[in-house]
N, C-alpha and C positions, 0 to 999 in steps of 0.2 A: 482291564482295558484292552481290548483290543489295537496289536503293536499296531499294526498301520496306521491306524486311526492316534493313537499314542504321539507319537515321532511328529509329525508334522505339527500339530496342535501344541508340542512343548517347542518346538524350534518358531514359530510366529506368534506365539505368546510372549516368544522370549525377546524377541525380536523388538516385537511393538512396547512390552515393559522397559527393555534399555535405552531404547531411543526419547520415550515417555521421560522414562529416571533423567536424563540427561539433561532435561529441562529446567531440572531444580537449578541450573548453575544461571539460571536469567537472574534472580531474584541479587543476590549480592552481587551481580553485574550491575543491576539498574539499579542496585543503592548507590555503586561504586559511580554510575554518572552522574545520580544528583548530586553526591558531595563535591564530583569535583566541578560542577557547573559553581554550586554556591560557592569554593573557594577562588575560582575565575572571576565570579561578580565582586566577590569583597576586594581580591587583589587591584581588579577597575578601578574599586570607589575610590580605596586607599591610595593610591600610586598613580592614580590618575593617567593611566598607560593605556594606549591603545591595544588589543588584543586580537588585532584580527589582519590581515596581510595586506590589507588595505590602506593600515595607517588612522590617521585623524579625518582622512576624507569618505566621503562615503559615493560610489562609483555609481556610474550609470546604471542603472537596471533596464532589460527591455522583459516586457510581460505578453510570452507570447500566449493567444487561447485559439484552441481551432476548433471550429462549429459545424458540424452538420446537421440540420436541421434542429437548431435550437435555438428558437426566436423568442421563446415562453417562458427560457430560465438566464439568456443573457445579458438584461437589465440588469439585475441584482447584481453579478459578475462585476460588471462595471462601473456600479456604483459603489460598489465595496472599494474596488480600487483605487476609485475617484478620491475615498476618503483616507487612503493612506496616509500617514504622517510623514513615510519615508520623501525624503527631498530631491529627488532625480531619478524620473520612469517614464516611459513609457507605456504604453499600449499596444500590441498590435493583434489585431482581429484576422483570424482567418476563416475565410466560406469555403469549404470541403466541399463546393458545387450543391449546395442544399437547392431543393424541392421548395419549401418554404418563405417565408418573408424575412430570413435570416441572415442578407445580406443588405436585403435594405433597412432593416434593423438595426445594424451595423452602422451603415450608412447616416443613418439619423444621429444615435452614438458619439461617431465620432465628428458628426458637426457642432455636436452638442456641449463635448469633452476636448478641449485643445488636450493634444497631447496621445488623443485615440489614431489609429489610423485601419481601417476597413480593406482589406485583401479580399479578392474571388481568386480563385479556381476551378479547374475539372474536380471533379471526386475522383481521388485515389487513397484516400484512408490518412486516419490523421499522423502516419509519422511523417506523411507526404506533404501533411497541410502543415505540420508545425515546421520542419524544412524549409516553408518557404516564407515563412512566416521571420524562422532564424536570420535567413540571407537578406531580408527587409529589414534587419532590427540593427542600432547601433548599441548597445550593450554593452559593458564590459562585463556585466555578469546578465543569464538569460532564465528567467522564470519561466516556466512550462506550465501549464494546467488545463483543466474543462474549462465547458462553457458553462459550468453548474456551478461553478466555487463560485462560494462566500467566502472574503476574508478578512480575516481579523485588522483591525489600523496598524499594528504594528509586526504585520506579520513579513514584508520586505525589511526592513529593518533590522527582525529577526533572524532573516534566513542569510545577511549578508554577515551578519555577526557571528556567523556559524562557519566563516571561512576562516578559522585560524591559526592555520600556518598550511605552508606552500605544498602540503601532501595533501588537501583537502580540495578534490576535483570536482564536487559538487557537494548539495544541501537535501536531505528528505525534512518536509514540513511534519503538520500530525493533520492528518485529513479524515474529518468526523460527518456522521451522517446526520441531513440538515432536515430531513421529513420522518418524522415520527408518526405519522397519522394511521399506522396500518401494526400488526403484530410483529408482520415479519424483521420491518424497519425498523424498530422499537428493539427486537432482538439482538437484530446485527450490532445497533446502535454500542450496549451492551458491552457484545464481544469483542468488538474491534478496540477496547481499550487494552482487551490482550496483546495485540498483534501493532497495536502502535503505541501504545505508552510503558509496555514491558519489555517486548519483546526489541523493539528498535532502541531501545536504550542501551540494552542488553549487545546486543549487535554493535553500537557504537563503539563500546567498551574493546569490545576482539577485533575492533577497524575491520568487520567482517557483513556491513551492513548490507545485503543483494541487492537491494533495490531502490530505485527513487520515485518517488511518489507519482504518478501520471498525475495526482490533482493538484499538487506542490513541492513542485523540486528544482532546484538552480542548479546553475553549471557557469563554472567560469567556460567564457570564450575563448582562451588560447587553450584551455582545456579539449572543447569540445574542436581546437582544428587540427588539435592531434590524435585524438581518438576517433574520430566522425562524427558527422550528424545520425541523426534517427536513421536504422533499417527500414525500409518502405516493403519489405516482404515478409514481413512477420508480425504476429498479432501479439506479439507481448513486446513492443517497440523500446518501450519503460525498462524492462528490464536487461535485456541486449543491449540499451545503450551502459547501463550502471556497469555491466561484467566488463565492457570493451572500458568503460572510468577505468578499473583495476587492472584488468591489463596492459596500459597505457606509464601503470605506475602510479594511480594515484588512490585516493577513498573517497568512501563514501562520509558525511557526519549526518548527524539527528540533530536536529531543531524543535523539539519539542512541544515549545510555546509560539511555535510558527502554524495558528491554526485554520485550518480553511473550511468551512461546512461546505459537505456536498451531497445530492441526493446518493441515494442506495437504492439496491432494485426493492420496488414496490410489491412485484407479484411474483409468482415460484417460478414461473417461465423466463421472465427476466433474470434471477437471480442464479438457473440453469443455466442458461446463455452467459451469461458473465463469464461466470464462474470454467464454464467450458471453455473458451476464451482463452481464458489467466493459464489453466493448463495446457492447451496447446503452446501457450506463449512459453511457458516455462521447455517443454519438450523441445521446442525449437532453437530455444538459449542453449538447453542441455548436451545440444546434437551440433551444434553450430561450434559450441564453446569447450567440445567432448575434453579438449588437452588443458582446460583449467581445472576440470575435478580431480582434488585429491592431490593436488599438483603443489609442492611445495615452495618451488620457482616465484609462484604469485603468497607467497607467507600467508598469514592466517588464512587467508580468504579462499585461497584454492582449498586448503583443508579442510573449513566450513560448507563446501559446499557440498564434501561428502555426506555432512548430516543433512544439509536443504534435499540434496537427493533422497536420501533413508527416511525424511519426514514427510516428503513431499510426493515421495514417490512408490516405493518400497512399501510405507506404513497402509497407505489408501488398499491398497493390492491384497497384503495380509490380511487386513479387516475383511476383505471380501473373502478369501479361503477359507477364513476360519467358518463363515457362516455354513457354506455346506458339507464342510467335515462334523461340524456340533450335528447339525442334521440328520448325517449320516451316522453318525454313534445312535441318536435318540431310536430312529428309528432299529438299528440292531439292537437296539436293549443297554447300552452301554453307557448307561445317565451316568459313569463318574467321571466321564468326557466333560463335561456341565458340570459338574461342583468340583471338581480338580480344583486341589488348593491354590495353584497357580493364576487362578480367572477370580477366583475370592479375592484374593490379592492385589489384582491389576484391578480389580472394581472396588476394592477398599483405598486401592492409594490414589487410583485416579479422581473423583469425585473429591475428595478435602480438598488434593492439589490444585484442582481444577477451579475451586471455589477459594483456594488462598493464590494463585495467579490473578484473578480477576478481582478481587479486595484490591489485593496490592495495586496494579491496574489503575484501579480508579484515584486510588491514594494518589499515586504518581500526576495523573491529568489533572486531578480535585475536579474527578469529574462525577462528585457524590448524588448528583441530581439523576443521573441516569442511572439508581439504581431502584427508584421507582418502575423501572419496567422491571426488576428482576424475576419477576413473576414468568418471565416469558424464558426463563434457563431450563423450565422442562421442557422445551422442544429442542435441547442442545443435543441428546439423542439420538432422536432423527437429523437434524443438520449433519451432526457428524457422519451417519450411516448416505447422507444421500453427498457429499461430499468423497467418500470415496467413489459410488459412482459415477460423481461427476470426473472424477479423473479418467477413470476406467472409458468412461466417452469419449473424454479427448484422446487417450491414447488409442483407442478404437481409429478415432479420425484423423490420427496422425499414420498412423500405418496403415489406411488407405488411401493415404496423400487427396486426403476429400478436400473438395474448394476452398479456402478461407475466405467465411465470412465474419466481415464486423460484428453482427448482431448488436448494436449499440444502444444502450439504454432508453427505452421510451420516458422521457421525463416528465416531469409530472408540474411543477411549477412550485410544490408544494415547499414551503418551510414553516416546521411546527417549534425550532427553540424558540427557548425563555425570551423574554424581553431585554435579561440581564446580556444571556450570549449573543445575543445580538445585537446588543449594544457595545459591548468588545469587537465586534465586526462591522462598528461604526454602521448598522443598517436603525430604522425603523419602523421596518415592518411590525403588522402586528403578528401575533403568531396563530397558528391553526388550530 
């Protein structure tokens, strides 16, 4: 093997296999929170003890949702809410200055819904619209989401039940895609039981969780008046506010059965944009937040973030070197560049693991229905290849300080679950 071509290809294979290997520690993490969820439930039934910082009452919620032009998926939204079980909430609507019939939508709503309340604004992007949407709410705890969630009846209920004890500065729900009607949807659908039924469980476990859901996530209020409201200058809002949670002192938890459908991009151009999005947002957290990486000051959580960084950031980058070094051996003659026992390897253990993460996964949500689509994991592939460069974009656009745009999801109206999941989200609709 030619050395040049050698050295680098053993140093980002090595790289992207450790950081891969590392992975395996989610799985008895996320066995480690189901048991201790069910020993928490028994000790409930048994003892009849409150468990949660709240006490015997169960405190105001305000539900805030901020809309830009989304007049075609904010009925559902509201009705899901309407059907809550939980016992004191609110509503409040917010118009991000849409174009559309989205405020008198709105309008109609909440003369419709005691208890809705309908906000306009100029358009400044929604940590601007949920902002002011917060200063309107009286709340002691404040739910955040789209104008696209569906949610479960008992999913306020859930998420306040998930505050418990005084280190717990906010809630991530599990937010699952609600239109199945297309491959790509159907895909995500899938995967995403990775990244929120394993993986956030996982995350709970090392009080190391990044993020809070933009589709479903709470925050106590004297929380958010010591940390701040939403950054209005950055596109990953969601997640700048979670690192300033822990900075502040306090965590993240997972709510699991707190579930809310919501659409997923339809088309590849959507699903670019997103995604392009979520990485600048993260670049922005990462630059903002430079003195929490690796930082032991904030315990577990600065030190997880060196792997968010390695998985997030480091891995995408690697994948892309290695392709025109392989290239460049093929072309010099140098095929054991290509079956190098090392790449057998990282392709032998990644595929089983890849497919015993995603079992597991679904075990965890019992979300056994969606694995009628698994027919659609041979395009995981590709996703993965155009995922790195979708990073590679963003960081392209961050290091030319290029405009920030929203690019926000064209919605679609569509919801294809079951009768039954919809029926747990007290809707009924029929399905697609």
């Amino acid at each position: 093997m030619t050395p040049w071509i050698h050295w680098p290809l053993l140093v980002l294979g090595t790289i992207i296999l450790v950081l891969g290997a590392l992975k395996l520690i989610y799985l008895p993490l996320a066995a480690g929170f189901e048991l201790a969820g069910w020993h928490r439930r028994r000790r409930r039934r048994r003892r009849h003890v409150a468990t949660t910082i709240f006490g015997d009452r169960a405190p105001f919620v305000s539900v805030v949702v901020p809309a830009f032009n989304e007049a075609n998926v904010l009925e559902n939204c509201v009705r899901s809410l309407m059907r809550s079980r939980y016992p004191a909430f609110e509503v409040i609507l917010v118009d991000d200055g849409s174009t559309d019939s989205t405020f008198s939508r709105m309008q109609e709503l909440a003369a419709e819904h005691p208890g809705v309340t309908a906000l306009t604004k100029a358009n400044g992007g929604k940590g601007s619209a949920l902002n002011v949407g917060i200063r309107a709410s009286r709340g002691e705890v404040l739910l955040l989401s789209d104008a696209d969630g569906v949610f479960g009846q008992d999913a306020l209920a859930t998420m306040v039940d998930a505050f418990t004890d005084t280190s717990v500065g906010a809630v991530c729900g599990d937010d699952r895609p609600v239109n199945l009607d297309r491959v790509q949807t159907r895909f995500l659908a899938v995967i995403s039981h990775v990244g929120t039924g394993l993986v956030r469980r996982a995350m709970h476990v090392l009080r190391c969780l990044p993020i809070v859901s933009g589709n479903i996530g709470a925050f106590r209020r004297d929380v958010l008046e010591r940390s701040g409201l939403l950054a209005e200058d950055t596109l990953g809002e969601d997640l700048e506010l979670t690192w300033r949670i822990y900075r502040a002192g306090y965590r993240v938890a997972f709510a699991p059965t707190a579930v809310v459908y919501a659409e997923s991009p339809s088309t590849l151009k959507g699903l670019w944009r997103q995604r392009v999005r979520w990485g600048r947002g993260l670049l922005q957290t990462c630059r903002r937040h430079a003195d929490m990486i690796g930082n032991p000051r904030y315990r577990a959580f600065g030190l997880s973030l060196l792997y968010l960084v390695g998985t997030s950031i480091v891995v995408p980058i690697a994948q892309l070197m290695i392709v025109p070094l392989l290239i460049i051996a093929l072309i010099l003659g140098d095929s054991s560049a290509v079956a190098a026992d090392v790449w057998q390897f990282v392709l032998w253990l990644g595929l089983p693991v890849a497919v015993l993460f995603l079992l597991v996964a679904l075990a965890l949500n019992r979300a056994w229905g969606d694995l009628r689509f698994a027919w659609t994991l041979l395009f995981w592939p590709a996703y993965s290849a155009l995922m790195s460069l979708v990073f590679v974009r963003a960081l392209s656009l961050e290091l030319r300080k290029a405009p920030q745009r929203w690019n926000k999801l064209e919605r679609t109206g569509v919801v294809s679950r079951t009768g039954t999941e919809l029926e747990l989200a007290g809707l009924s609709l029929s399905a697609s």
